[in-house]
N, C-alpha and C positions, 0 to 999 in steps of 0.2 A: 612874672617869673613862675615857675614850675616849682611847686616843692614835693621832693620824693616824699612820700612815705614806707620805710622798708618794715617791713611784717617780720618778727625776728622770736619768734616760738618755735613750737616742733618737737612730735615727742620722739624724734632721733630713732630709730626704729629700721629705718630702710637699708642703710650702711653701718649696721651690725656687726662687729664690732666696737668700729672706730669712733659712731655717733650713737650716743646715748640720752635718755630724758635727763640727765645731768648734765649732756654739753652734747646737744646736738650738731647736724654738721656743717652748719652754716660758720661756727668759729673754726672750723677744721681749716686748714692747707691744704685741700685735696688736688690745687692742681697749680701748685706754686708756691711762692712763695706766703702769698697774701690769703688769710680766708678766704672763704666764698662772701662772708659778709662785710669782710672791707672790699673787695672787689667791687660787689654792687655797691655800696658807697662812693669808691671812687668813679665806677660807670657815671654814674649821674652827677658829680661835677661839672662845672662850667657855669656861662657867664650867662643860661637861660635855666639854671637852676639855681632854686634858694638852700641853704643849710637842710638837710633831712633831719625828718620826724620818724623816729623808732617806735613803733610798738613791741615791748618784748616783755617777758615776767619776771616775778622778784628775784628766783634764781641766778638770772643771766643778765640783771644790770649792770652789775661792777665789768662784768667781759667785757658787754657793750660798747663803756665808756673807755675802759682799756683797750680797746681793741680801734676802736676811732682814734684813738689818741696816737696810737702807733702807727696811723696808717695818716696823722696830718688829717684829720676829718675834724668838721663841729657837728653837732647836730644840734637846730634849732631847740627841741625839746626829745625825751626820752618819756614816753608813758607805759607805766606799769600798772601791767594788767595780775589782780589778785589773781586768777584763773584762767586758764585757757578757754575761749568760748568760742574759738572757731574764727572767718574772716570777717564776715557779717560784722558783728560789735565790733572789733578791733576796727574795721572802717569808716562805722558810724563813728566811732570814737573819736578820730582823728578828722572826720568832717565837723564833728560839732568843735574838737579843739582851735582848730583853724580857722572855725565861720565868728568864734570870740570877735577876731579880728582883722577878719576879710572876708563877706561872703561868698563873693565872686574868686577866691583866689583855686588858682588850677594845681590838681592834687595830683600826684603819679602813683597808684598801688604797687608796689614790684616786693615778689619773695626775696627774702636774702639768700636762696638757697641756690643760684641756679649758676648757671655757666652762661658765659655773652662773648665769647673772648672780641669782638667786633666794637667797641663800645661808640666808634666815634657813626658808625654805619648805624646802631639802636638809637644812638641820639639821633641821625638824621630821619627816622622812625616816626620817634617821637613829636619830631618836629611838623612831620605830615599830617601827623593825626591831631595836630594842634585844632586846626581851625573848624575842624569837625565839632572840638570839643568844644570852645567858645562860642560854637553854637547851639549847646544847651544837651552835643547827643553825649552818650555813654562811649566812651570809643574803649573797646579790649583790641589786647594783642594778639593773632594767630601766628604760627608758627608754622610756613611751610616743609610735609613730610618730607622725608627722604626715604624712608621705610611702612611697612605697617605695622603699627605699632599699637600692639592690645592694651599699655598700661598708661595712657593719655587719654582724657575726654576729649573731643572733638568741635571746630565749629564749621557749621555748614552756610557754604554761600550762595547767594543766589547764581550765581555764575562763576568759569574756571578765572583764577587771577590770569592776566596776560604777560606771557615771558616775558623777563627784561627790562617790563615798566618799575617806574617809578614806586614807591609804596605809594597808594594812597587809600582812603577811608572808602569803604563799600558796605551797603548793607547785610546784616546778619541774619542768616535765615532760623539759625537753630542751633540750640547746644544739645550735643550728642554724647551722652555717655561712655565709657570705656567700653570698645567692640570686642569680639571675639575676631578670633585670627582670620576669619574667612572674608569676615563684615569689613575688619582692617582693610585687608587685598581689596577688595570692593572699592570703597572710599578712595584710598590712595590710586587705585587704577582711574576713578573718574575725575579726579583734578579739583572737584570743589570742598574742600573739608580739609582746613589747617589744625593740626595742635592747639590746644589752648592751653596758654602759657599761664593763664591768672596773672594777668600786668591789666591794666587798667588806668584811664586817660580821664579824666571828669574835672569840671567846678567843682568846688564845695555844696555852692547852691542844686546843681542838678542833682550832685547824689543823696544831698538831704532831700530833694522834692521828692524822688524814685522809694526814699525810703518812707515815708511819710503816706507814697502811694501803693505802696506792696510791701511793708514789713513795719506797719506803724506802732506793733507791738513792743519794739526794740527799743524806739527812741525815749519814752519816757524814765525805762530804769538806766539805760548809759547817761542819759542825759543827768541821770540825780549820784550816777559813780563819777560822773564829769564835776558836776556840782562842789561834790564834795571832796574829790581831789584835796592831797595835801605835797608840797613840795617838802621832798628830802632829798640832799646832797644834789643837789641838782637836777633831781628825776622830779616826775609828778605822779603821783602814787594815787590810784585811780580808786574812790572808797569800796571796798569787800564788801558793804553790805547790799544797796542798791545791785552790785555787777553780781551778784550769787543769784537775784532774780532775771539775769540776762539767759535769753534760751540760744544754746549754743547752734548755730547755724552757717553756713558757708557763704559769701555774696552771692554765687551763682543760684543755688534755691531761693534765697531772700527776695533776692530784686534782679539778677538780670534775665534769668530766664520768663521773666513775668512782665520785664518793661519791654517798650516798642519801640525808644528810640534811639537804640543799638547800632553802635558802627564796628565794621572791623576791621585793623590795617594789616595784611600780610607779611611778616620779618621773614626775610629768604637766608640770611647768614645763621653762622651754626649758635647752637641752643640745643640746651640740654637741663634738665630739674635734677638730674642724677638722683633717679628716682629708684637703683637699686646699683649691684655693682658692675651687673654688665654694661649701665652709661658710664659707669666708671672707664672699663674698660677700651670702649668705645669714644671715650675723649681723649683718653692718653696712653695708649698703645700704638708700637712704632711698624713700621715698615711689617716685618716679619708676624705681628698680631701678638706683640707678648708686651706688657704692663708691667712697670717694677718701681716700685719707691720701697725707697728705705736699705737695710743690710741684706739686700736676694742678689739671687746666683739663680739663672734661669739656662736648665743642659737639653738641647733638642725638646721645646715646647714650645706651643704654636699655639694661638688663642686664647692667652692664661695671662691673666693676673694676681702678681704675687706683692705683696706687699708689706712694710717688717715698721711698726709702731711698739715694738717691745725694748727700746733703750739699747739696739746694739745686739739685741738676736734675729741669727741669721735664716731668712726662709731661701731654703735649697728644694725647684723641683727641676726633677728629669722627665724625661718623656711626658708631658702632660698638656693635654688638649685639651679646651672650653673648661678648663678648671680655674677658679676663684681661690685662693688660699691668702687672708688677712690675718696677721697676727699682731693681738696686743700682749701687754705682761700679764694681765688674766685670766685674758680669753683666746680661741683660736676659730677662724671659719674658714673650714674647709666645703667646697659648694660648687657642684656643675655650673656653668658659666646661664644655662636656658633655666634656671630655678634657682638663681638669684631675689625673684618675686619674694619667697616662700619664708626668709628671712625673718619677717615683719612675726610669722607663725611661731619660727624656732624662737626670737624674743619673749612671744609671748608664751610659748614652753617652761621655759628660764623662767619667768615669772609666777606664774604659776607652783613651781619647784621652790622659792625662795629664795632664788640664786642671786646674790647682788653685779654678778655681773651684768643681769638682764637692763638693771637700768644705770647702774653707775659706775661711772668715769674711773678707770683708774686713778686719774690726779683729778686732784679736788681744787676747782678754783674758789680761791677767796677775793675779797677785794684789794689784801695785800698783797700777794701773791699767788704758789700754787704750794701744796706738798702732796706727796704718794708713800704708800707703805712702801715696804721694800722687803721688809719679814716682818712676819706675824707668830709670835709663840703664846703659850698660854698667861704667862704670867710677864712680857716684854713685848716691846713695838719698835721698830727701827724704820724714822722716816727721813725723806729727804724732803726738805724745805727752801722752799727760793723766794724772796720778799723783794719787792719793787725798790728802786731808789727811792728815798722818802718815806717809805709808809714804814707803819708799826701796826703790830699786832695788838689786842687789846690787852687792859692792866688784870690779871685774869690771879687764879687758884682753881686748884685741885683739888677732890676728897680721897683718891682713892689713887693716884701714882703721882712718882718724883719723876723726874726729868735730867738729864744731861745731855747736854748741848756741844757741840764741838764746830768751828767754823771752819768750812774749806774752802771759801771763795767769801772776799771782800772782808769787812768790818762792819760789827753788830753792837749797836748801843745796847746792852741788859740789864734792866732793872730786877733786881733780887730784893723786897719790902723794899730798907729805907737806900739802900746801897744801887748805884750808877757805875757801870764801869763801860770799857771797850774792849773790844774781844777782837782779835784776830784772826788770820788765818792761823792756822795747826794749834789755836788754844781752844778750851775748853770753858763749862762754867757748870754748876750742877745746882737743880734746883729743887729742894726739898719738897717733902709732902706738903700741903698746905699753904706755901710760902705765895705772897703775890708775886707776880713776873710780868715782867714785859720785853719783848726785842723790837728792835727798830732797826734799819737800816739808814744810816746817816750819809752814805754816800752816794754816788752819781751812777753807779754800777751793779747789776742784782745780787744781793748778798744769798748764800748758797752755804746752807748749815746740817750739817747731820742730828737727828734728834734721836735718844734712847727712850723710851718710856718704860719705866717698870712698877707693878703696881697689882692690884686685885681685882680693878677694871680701868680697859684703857678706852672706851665709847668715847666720841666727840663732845657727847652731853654732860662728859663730866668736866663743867667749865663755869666758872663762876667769874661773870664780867661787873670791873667796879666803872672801868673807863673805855670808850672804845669811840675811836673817832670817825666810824662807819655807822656811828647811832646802832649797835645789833644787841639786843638782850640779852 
């Protein structure tokens, strides 16, 4: 069996607004129902795959697990990386986790970020490039062009694939950097040079020998964060100290561009990394070239993607061509459809400036649920809060604001110090300065509560946990 491993970081930067270093856009919906990151989960389902293995960090493990969970997924294990260190270690990581107890066993690298809509045509992909792998080569996935396209690195083959055939495994001549627009035309005019997708087909054993032989530096500090690993809630939390001396690097500089026994199998169905918003647009634009999710109204525009994540405000354009217009309740990106690229710049703008839109999320996921401001005044806060069936929040106090509480969807268990009650819809509960508290959600259904805060400071840091059944300090 095949077990995926999906790669689930990302400092969310590219689909600016929507995705951010607080919730990049692999949990987004961006083209359905389903994330991008249950998507590729479900892709790799079936009876020649074993349960996936997640690599993702401390931020985005409760999502993770939430987020499989809604989508009917297991995953064999979830390893959290203290740090982002790139693909490199995250791969290593999950070959040495894997070699524990198989070292022969066949690994599949795949981003959680991409678009496959084809899945049963990728698994028969996969399947091609099985026996390549089993014979000890490295096999990556290319991605036959449709375009030329300057924001994809390239792999070059020794020969044109042949229309119509079969996928199957052929040698790799070279990996090619991101061309300029001319070099692109070139490339795609001559037939040999696929997309590289970053999917990757290996044993265990070959990628640890590959690594051992071109990047020997990496294995002994992953190997002592592997070591010392500790299991919480059912993650394995990979040790900070060891993985702080990992040097951050990509698998492509690591080891494949330096190893020799590279295969590549050619994927002709569509694929996309939605690597800014013109793939956006380019995946889910109709007949006429106009893109719409969410509360838009689109009057005589051609080529535009208009998009409404702000809770019910509505984006209205008229006459607009190659225009990009994304609205959240923070933020707004208005943007030529050919300088979508430039995005990743304006982020780091914002950043630079202090702005907390640059990296964070409107709603704030927690492991119970989610909440979002909704007003912000100097001396009060008004949020709204949605708590999972089941979960509670921890048994907490305040130094510096009271609270009042009012439920407008479901029933809320509230502990106020010694006193337990149930709360309903249209009641309320108010909780003093200093008092402990807690809310639960006791029923089958997500409870959805309005919260007041007023105080002299209302920071998230002001929280003082006695009990918390997420283990968080």
């Amino acid at each position: 069996m095949i077990t995926p491993v999906l790669l689930c970081g990302g400092s969310g930067t590219r689909l600016w607004p929507l995705s951010r270093k607080s919730y990049p856009k692999q949990f987004s919906a961006l083209m359905g129902a389903q994330s991008l990151f249950q998507a590729s989960a479900l892709r790799l389902e079936g009876p020649e795959f074993a349960a996936p293995l997640v690599i993702t960090g401390e931020e985005f493990r409760f999502i993770v697990s939430e987020q499989l969970g809604a989508a009917g997924c297991a995953s064999s294990d979830v390893l959290i990386e203290p740090k982002g260190r790139d693909t490199a270690p995250a791969i290593l990581a999950a070959a040495l986790h894997l070699a524990a107890t198989d070292p022969e066993a066949m690994m599949l690298v795949a981003p959680s970020d991409h678009v496959i809509p084809d899945a049963a045509a990728f698994r028969a992909t996969v399947a091609a490039a099985l026996p390549a792998a089993e014979a000890g080569r490295l096999v990556t996935f290319g991605i036959a062009p449709d375009r030329a396209e300057t924001g994809y690195g390239y792999l070059e083959l020794d020969a044109v694939p042949s229309a119509g055939a079969a996928p199957s495994p052929a040698p790799l001549r070279a990996f090619v950097e991101k061309p300029d627009a001319a070099r692109a035309a070139a490339m795609l005019a001559e037939g040999r040079y696929l997309w590289n997708a970053g999917i990757f087909l290996f044993k265990v054993s070959s990628i640890l020998e590959a690594f051992r032989a071109h990047a020997p530096d990496l294995i002994a500090p992953v190997q002592a964060a592997l070591d010392g690993a500790k299991r919480d809630l059912g993650f394995t939390r990979l040790d900070a100290g060891p993985w702080a001396r990992v040097q951050p690097i990509s698998i492509d500089y690591a080891v494949m561009e330096k190893a020799d026994n590279l295969s590549v199998v050619p994927y002709s169905g569509r694929w996309s990394d939605l690597g800014d918003w013109a793939s956006v647009w380019r995946e889910t634009a109709d007949d006429t070239g106009v893109a719409l999710s969410g509360p838009t109204l689109a009057i005589d525009c051609t080529n535009t993607l208009l998009r409404s994540e702000a809770g019910g405000q509505r984006v209205v354009g008229i006459g607009l061509d190659d225009i990009v217009a994304v609205a959240m309740p923070d933020a707004v990106l208005i943007a030529h459809k050919s300088r979508t690229q430039e995005v990743k710049a304006a982020v780091a703008a914002l950043k630079a400036e202090g702005a907390p839109q640059a990296e964070t999320f409107p709603r704030d996921h927690r492991p119970w649920g989610w909440f979002e401001s909704l007003v912000i005044g100097e001396r009060f806060q008004v949020k709204r809060i949605v708590v999972h069936p089941g979960a509670a929040l921890s048994l907490q106090s305040h130094h510096h604001r009271s609270e009042h509480w009012i439920v407008v969807q479901g029933t809320a268990r509230v502990t106020v110090d010694e006193e337990v009650k149930l709360v309903t819809e249209n009641q309320s509960v108010y909780i003093p300065l200093g008092a402990k508290h807690r809310m639960e959600n006791p029923g089958k259904l997500p409870m959805v509560l309005i919260e007041v805060q007023t105080g002299s400071y209302l920071g998230e840091d002001d929280i003082l946990r006695y009990e918390d059944v997420y283990a968080r300090n």
